[in-house]
C-alpha positions in Angstrom: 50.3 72.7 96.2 47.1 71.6 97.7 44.6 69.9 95.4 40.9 70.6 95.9 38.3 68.5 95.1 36.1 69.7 91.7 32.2 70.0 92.7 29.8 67.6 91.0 29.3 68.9 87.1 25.8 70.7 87.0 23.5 68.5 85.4 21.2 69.7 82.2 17.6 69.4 81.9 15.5 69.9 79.3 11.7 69.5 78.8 10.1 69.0 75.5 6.9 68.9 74.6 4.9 67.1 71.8 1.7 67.0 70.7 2.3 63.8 68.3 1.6 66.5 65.4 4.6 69.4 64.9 7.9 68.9 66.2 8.8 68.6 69.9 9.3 72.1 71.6 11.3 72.7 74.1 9.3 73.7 77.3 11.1 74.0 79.5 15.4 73.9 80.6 18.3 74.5 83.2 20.5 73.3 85.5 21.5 73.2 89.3 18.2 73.9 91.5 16.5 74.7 88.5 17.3 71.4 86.6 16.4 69.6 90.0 13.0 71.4 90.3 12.3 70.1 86.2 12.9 67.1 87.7 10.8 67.1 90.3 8.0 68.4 88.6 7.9 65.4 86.0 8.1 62.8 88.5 5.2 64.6 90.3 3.3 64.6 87.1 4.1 60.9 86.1 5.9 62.1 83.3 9.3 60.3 81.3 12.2 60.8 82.1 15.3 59.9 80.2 18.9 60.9 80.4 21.1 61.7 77.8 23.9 64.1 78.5 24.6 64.8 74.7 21.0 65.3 73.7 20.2 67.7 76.6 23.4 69.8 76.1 22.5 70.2 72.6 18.6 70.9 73.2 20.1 72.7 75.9 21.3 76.0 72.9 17.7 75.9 71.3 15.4 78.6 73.0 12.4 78.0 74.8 9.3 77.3 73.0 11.2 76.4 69.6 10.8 73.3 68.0 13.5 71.1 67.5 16.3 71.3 64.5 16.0 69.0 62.4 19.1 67.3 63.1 17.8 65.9 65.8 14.3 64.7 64.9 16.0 61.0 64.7 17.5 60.6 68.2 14.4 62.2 69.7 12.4 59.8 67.5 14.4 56.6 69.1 13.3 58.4 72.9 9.9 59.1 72.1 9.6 55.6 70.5 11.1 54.2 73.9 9.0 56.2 76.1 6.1 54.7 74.0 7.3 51.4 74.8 7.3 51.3 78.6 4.0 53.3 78.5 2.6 50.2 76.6 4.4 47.7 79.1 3.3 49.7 81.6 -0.3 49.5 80.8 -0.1 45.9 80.1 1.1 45.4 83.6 -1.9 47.0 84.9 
C-alpha cells in the first residue's frame, strides 16, 4: 500500500472589527486563497495580526457581521489588550 503524503491543513482566518464601544464583529473570514488574501490585506493596511488556531476555528461558526458570544469576550480581551501593547511600544519606538 502506498502512503501519500496529506496536504498542508487549510489555515482559518478571521477578521474582527471593534470600535472600542460594542463587541467585536466579525468582518470578515475563510480559508485557503481566501484566508491568504485576509492576510494580505491587513499587512497592506498595517493592521494586527495574531494567530490562534482555537480562537479563529471558533470565530470561525459565528456569521459575518455578528458580534462575538459572549464566551469569548475574555480571550479576545487578552488579544485586543496585546495588540494594544505593541501599538504603544511601537509608538514609543518612533
Amino acid at each position: 500500500m502506498k502512503q501519500t503524503d496529506n496536504p498542508e491543513p487549510r489555515r482559518t482566518v478571521v477578521a474582527l472589527h471593534f470600535d472600542g464601544v460594542n463587541a467585536p464583529i466579525v468582518s470578515a473570514k475563510g480559508s485557503g486563497l481566501t484566508g491568504e488574501k485576509i492576510i494580505q490585506l491587513a499587512k497592506d493596511h498595517g493592521i494586527p495580526l495574531h494567530e490562534n488556531s482555537s480562537l479563529a476555528k471558533a470565530l470561525s461558526c459565528i456569521p459575518l457581521g455578528e458580534e462575538i458570544p459572549v464566551e469569548l469576550f475574555e480571550i479576545v480581551a487578552e488579544v485586543l489588550a496585546y495588540i494594544y501593547f505593541l501599538d504603544e511600544v511601537h509608538s514609543a519606538e518612533q
